[in-house]
N, C-alpha and C positions, 0 to 999 in steps of 0.2 A: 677798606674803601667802601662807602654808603654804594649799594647794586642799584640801587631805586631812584626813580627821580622825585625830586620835591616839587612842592607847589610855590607859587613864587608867594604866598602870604607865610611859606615856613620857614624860607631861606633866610627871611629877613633876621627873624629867631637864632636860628644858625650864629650868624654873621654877628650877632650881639651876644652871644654867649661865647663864642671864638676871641672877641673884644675884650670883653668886661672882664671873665674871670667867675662870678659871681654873677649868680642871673636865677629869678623866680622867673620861671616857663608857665603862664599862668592860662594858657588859650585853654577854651572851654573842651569837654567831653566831646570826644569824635573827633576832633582837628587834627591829632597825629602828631602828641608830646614827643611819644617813643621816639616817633624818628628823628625829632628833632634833636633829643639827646644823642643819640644813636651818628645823628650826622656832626653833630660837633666833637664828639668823642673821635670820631674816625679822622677828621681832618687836624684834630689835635696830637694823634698818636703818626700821622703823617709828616708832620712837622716835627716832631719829636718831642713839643711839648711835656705828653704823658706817656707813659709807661704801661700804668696800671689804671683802671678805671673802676672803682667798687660801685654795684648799683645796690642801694639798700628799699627793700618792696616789701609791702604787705607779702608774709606766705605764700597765700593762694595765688601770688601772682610771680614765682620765683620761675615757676616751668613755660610760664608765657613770655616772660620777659627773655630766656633762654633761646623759643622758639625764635622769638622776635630776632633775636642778635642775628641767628643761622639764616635766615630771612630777607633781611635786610640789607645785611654787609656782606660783603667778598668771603668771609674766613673760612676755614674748612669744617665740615660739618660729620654729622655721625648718625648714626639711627640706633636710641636707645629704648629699651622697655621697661615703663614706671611700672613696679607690682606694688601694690598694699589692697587690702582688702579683700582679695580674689580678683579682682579687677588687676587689667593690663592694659597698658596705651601705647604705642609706639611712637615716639617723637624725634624730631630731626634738633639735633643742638649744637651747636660750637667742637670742636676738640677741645680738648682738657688742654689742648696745648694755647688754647686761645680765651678759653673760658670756665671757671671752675666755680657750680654751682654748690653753695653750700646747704647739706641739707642731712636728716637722719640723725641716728641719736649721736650720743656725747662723744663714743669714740668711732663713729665713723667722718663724725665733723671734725675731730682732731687728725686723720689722714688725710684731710681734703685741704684742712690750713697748713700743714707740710707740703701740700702740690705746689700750694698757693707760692710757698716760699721759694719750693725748689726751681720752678716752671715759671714765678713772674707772668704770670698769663696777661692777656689786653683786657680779659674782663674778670670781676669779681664779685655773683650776684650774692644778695646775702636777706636773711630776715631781719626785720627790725627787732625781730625777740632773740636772732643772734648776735646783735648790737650788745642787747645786756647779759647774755647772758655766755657768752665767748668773751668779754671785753679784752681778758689779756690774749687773747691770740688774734684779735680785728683791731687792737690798737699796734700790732706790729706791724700790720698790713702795709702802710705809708702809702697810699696811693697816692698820686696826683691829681685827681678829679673823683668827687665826691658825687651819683644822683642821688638824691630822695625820691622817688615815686611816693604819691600820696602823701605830701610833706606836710601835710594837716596832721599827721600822726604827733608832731612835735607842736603842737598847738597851745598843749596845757602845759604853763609851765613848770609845775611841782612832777608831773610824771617821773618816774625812774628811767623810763625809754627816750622822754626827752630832752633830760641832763647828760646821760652819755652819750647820746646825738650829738650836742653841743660842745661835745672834747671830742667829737668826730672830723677832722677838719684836712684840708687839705688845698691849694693856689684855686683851683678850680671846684666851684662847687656850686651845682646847679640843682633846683628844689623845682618839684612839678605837681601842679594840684590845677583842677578847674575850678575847683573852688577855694581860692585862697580866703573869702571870710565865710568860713563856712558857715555858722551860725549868726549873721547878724554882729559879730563883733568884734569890732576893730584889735580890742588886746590881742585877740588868739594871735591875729595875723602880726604882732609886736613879738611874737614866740617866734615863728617861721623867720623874721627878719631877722633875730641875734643870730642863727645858723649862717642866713645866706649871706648879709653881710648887714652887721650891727653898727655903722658909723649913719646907714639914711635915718633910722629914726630915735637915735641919742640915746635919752636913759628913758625911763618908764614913769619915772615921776614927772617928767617936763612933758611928756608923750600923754599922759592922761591928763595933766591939767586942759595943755591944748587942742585934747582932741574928744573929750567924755565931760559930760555935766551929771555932779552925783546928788543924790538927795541926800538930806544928814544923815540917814542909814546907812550910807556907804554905794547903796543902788545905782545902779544908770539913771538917770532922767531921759537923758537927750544926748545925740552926738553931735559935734559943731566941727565947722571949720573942713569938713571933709572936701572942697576942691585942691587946699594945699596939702590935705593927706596924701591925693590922688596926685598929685604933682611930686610929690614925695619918693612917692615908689616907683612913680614910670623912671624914675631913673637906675630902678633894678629888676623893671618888669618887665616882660613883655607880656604884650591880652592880645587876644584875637576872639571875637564872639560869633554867634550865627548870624549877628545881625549887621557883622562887617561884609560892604559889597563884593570885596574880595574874595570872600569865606562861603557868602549863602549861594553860589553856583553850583559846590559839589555837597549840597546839605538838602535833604527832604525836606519838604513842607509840613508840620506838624498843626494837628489841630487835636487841642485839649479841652474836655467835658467833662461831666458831672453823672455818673450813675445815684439818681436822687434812691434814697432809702427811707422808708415810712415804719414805724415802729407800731407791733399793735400794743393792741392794749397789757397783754399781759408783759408784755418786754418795756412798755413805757412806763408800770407802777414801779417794778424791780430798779429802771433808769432813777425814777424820781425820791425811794428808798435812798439810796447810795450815794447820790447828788445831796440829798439832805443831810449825811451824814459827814460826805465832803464838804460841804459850806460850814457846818460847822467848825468842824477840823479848821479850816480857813479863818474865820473869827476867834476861834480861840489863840489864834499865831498873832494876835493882836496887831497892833500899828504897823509892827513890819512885813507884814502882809503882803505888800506889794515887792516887797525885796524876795520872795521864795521864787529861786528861778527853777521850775519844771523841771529843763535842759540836763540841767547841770548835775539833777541826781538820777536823772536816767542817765545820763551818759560822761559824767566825768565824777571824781572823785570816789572818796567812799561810799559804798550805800548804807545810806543813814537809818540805826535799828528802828523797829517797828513800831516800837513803843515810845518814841521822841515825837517830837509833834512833829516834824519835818516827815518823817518812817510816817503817822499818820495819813499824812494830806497823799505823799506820793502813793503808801499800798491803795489808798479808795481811787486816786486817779487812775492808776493801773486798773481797777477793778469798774470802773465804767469802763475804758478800751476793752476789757477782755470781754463786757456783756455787750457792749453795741457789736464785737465782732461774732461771737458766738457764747451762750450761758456756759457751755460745758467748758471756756478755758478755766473758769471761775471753779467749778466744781473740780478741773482735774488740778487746779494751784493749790484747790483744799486739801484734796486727797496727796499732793507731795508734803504737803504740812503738817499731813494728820502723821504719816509714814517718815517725815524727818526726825518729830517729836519722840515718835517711837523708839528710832534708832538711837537718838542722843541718850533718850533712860537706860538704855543698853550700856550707855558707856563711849560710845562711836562718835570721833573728831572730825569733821570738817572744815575749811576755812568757809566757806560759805553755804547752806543748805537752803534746797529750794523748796521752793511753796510759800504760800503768804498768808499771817495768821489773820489776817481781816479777810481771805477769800477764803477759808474755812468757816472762819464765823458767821458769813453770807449763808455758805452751803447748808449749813448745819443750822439756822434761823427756819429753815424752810422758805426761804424768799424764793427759789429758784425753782420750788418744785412745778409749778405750773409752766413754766417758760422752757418749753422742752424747743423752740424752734430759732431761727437765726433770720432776720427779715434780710439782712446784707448778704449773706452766705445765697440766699433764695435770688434776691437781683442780680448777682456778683454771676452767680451759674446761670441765670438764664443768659446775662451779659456774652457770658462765653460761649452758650449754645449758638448767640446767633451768629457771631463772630466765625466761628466752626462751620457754618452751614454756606460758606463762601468758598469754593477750594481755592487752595492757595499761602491760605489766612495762617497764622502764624499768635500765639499771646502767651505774653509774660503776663505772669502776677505776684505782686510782691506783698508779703507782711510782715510784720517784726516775729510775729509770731511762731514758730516752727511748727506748735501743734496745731494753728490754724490752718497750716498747709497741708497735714493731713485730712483736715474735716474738707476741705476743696479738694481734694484727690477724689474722697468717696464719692466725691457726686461726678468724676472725669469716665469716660469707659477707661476699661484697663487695655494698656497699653498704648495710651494717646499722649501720657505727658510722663515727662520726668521733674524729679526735686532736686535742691541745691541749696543746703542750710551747711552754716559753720558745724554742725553735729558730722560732720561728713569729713571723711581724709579728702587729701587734696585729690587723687587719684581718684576719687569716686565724683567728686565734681568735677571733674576734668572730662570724665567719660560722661556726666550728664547735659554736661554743655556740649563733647562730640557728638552724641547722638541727638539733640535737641536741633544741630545745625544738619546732619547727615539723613537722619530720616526721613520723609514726607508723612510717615503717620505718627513721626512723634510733633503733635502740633501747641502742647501746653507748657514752660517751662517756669513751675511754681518754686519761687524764692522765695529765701530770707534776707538781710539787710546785709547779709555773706553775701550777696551777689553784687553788692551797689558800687564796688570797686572793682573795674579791669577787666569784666566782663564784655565782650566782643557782641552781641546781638543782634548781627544788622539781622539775619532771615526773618526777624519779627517785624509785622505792621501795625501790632496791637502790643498795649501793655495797662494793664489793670493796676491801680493802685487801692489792693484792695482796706488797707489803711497808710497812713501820712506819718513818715516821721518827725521828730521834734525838730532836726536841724534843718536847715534850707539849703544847705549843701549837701547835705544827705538825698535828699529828696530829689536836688536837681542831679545828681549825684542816679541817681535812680531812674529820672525820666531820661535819662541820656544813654542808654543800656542799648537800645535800639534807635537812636538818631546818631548815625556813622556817617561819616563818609562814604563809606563803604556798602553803604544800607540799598537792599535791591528794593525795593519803593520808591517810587515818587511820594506816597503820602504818607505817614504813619498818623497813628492814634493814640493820645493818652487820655484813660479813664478813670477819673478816682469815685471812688464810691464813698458819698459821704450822708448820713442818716441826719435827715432835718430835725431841726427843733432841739439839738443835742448841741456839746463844748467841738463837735466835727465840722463845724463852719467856722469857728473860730480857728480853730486851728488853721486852716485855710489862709485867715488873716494874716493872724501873726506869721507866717511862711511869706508871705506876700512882703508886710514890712521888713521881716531880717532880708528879704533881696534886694528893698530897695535902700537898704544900708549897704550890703556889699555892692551894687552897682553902683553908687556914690563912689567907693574908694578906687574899685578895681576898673569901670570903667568911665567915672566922670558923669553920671547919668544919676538923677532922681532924688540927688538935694535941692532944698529952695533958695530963691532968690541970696539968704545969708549963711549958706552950705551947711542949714540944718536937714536932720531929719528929725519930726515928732512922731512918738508913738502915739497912735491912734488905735489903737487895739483895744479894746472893749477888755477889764478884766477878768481874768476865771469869777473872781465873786460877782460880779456885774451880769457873766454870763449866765450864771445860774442862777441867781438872781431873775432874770427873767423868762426861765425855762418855766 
C-alpha cells in the first residue's frame, strides 16, 4: 500500500495507468513519476492484478529507486551498507522478501535471479545493461507489469539495449521520461511507442510520410501535421508541465540568464584558426552538408573514424568546445593521443582509445602556446564567488566535460564542493550527493551529464550551466536537477554561460527549436496556424560564416 498521500494532479496518472494497461507517464522533471508508478503498482498488486513488478533504470539510479519503494509504500524495510571504493552509505530498502535489487558482478547477480525465482518478490529493480546482458535469466522473470525509468534509453532504434527491451513485455507496461522527444524528434519518440503500445502509431513508413518532410538527401526539412500527432498520443500519455495551474502551486519560480563570456584576443585568433578549419571540413562534405546532424555522432551510433570527413567536422567541432571551455582540455585530448599511439605500437588492443588526433595536431602546431587562460572558467568562478557570498546559497554546475570539473574545482576552496561524473562508482556518487545535501559547507556540487538523470537537488537555488548539451532533453533534463517539488526556495537560478560572437548562441537556438518541436507533440503548444514547425536556425556554415 502507497504510505503517502498524492497530489490530485497525480492521482489522475494513477487512475489512467490502473485503466489502460499501457501508459507513457510523461509529466515533467520534479512532478513525482516515481510515485505515480509506485502508486499504480501498489494498487495493482492489491487487486491482484500483478504479482511481480520489474523496474528497469539507469544504474545510478537502481539504489534510489530502492530507497524510493522503502519510502513510499507500506513494505518492510532493512538497513543495508553499500561498500565499494572505501566508501560506505547506509540505506533503508525493501526486504528481499518484497524486493530484490539486482546488482554486482556475473555471479553474485546469478544468486539474486535464484531469490527472484524462489521469493517471487512484489518488486524487481534491474539495470538496463542487465536487460542485455542477463537476458536468459530476465526473460524468465514474467512479470506482470513492466517500468522503464528514463524510457528515452530505447529511443534509438538499432541499439542492442533497445531491441531486448522490445521482447521485454508484459499486460502492464508503463515507460516514464520528462522528456519524451527528447531531441527535437518525433522518430525517437516512434521507438518509445513500439514498447509501450505499438497499435497508436502504426508502422513507421505511414508515420514519417505523415508526420516529417524530407529533402532528397533523406534529411528532415520540416515536421507537419503535429496537432494529430499530439492527439495521437494523448491517448497513451499522460503530460502534466510547470506551466499546468494545477502543477505550478507546489513548483518554484525559476528565472534563467546569461553569464555573457568575452574572449580576448589571444583565445579569439586560436577560436578563428579552428573555425577555419571546420568550415572547411564543412564545404568539403559538399551538398549534403546540411544532412550532417552534430546530435547524432556525439551521441548515438558509432563514432565515426577521424580520418572520414564526418571524424573530420566532428573532432574540430569538439575541439572549439574544448577551447571556448578551457585550452588545456585541447592539450590534455593531445597528450591521450600522443600516449594512445604509443601504446597501440606496443602492440595494446582497445575497442576504443581516447584522445583526438586533430587536438594533437592543434597542440603540437604551436597554436595554443600563448593561450594559457580560460575567459569562461574566469566568469564562471567569479559567478560562483558571488553566489557563495549569500549564506545559505547552494550551486550546481554542470559540464560534459569531466576534466573541465577538475580545472572548476582548482579555483573552489578545499573543502566546499564535491564531484559527481560517470568515472565514479555508484557508491561514490551516492556519498557525493549525501554530503552535497547533509553539509552546510559543502555548497558546490560540480557535475557531469552523469548527474542529468534522477538526481534529487532541491537544497540548491543556483545552477550553472557551465556548457549546453546537444539534446534539449538533456538539457532540460539538467535545468530540472534543482526545480522539485520538494525544493526549499521560493526562487531558484539558472545560469548558462555562453561566450559571444562564437557557434555558443546558436546552440542556444537550436535547443530553443528542438523544444518547440517537442512541445507541439507532447503538449499541443508551438506549431503554426497548419501544425507546422520551421527551422529557422541559422546553419553551422552560416554561423561561421559570419564569425
Amino acid at each position: 500500500m502507497l504510505a503517502v498521500d498524492l497530489h490530485a494532479y497525480q492521482e489522475e496518472a494513477v487512475d489512467r495507468a490502473v485503466e489502460r494497461g499501457s501508459l507513457l507517464i510523461a509529466y515533467e522533471m520534479g512532478l513525482g513519476k516515481t510515485v505515480i508508478a509506485l502508486a499504480a503498482i501498489e494498487e495493482l498488486l492489491e487487486k491482484g492484478e500483478v504479482e511481480t513488478a520489474v523496474i528497469v533504470v539507469p544504474a545510478n539510479l537502481k539504489y534510489q529507486w530502492a530507497k524510493s519503494i522503502a519510502r513510499l509504500t507500506d513494505v518492510p524495510t532493512r538497513t543495508v551498507t553499500v561498500r565499494e571504493d572505501g566508501l560506505k552509505q547506509e540505506i533503508t530498502v525493501p526486504t528481499e522478501e518484497y524486493c530484490v535489487l539486482i546488482d554486482g558482478d556475473a555471479k553474485k547477480r546469478a544468486g539474486l535471479y535464484a531469490k527472484v525465482k524462489t521469493l517471487r518478490p512484489e518488486y524487481v529493480i534491474l539495470g538496463y545493461e542487465n536487460v542485455v546482458n542477463d537476458w536468459n535469466y530476465v526473460r524468465r522473470i514474467k512479470p506482470e507489469c513492466i517500468v522503464l525509468d528514463e524510457c528515452t534509453a530505447i529511443k534509438t532504434f538499432r541499439a542492442q539495449r533497445t531491441r531486448k527491451i522490445k521482447r521485454l513485455t508484459a499486460p502492464y507496461r508503463f515507460g516514464m521520461t520528462g522528456t519524451p522527444v527528447e531531441n527535437g524528434k518525433p522518430e525517437e519518440l516512434f521507438s518509445i511507442m513500439q514498447w509501450v503500445d505499438d497499435q497508436v502509431l502504426g508502422r513507421f513508413d505511414l508515420f514519417d510520410k505523415s508526420f516529417i518532410v524530407r529533402n532528397r538527401f533523406g534529411g528532415v526539412q520540416q515536421y507537419k501535421n503535429l496537432p494529430v500527432l499530439h492527439a495521437k498520443l494523448a491517448e497513451v500519455m499522460v503530460r502534466k508541465t510547470r506551466l499546468d495551474d494545477d502543477v505550478r502551486p507546489y513548483l518554484p519560480e525559476v528565472q534563467e540568464s546569461i553569464i555573457p563570456v568575452v574572449l580576448d584576443p589571444k583565445t579569439k585568433k586560436a577560436y578563428k584558426a579552428i573555425s577555419a578549419d571546420l568550415l572547411a571540413e564543412l564545404r568539403a562534405l559538399g551538398p549534403n552538408t546540411g544532412n550532417f546532424d552534430l546530435f547524432a555522432h556525439y551521441h548515438g551510433g558509432d563514432t565515426p573514424n577521424e580520418n572520414s570527413q564526418q571524424g573530420k567536422i566532428m573532432s574540430r567541432m569538439q575541439a572549439l568546445d574544448m577551447l571556448l571551455n578551457h585550452p588545456d582540455l585541447i592539450v590534455m585530448s593531445g597528450q591521450q593521443y600522443e600516449e594512445s599511439q604509443e601504446a597501440r605500437s606496443r602492440g595494446a588492443e582497445k575497442k576504443t582509445w581516447p584522445g583526438s588526433k586533430y587536438a594533437y595536431e592543434v597542440w603540437q602546431s604551436g597554436l595554443l602556446d600563448e593561450v594559457t587562460t580560460s575567459p569562461k572558467l574566469d566568469a564562471v568562478a567569479a559567478a560562483i564567488e558571488d553566489i557563495l557570498a549569500v549564506p545559505g546559497n547552494k550551486v550546481i554546475v554542470f559540464s560534459v566535460n569531466p576534466d573541465m570539473l577538475d580545472l572548476i574545482g582548482d579555483r573552489l576552496p578545499a573543502g566546499s564542493f564535491v564531484t559527481y561524473t560517470g568515472r565514479m562508482s555508484s557508491a561514490a556518487k551516492a556519498y557525493a550527493a549525501q554530503r552535497f545535501e547533509a553539509d552546510p559547507d559543502c555548497r558546490v556540487f560540480l557535475s557531469s551529464h552523469a548527474g542529468a538523470f534522477g538526481t534529487d537537488l532541491y537544497m540548491a537555488n543556483y545552477l550553472i550551466n557551465y556548457d549546453l548539451a546537444w539534446s534539449a532533453g538533456k538539457q532540460d533534463q539538467i535545468n530540472a536537477r534543482h526545480n522539485r517539488a520538494s525544493s526549499q526556495f521560493r526562487d531558484i537560478y539558472i545560469l548558462n554561460a555562453i561566450t559571444q560572437g562564437t557557434t555558443e548562441p546558436r546552440k542556444l537556438s537550436m535547443l530553443a527549436h528542438k523544444r518547440r518541436v517537442g512541445s507541439a507533440i507532447t503538449d499541443g503548444r508551438g506549431a503554426d496556424e497548419k501544425g507546422r514547425i520551421e527551422n529557422d536556425v541559422q546553419t553551422l556554415t552560416q554561423c561561421l560564416d559570419a564569425a
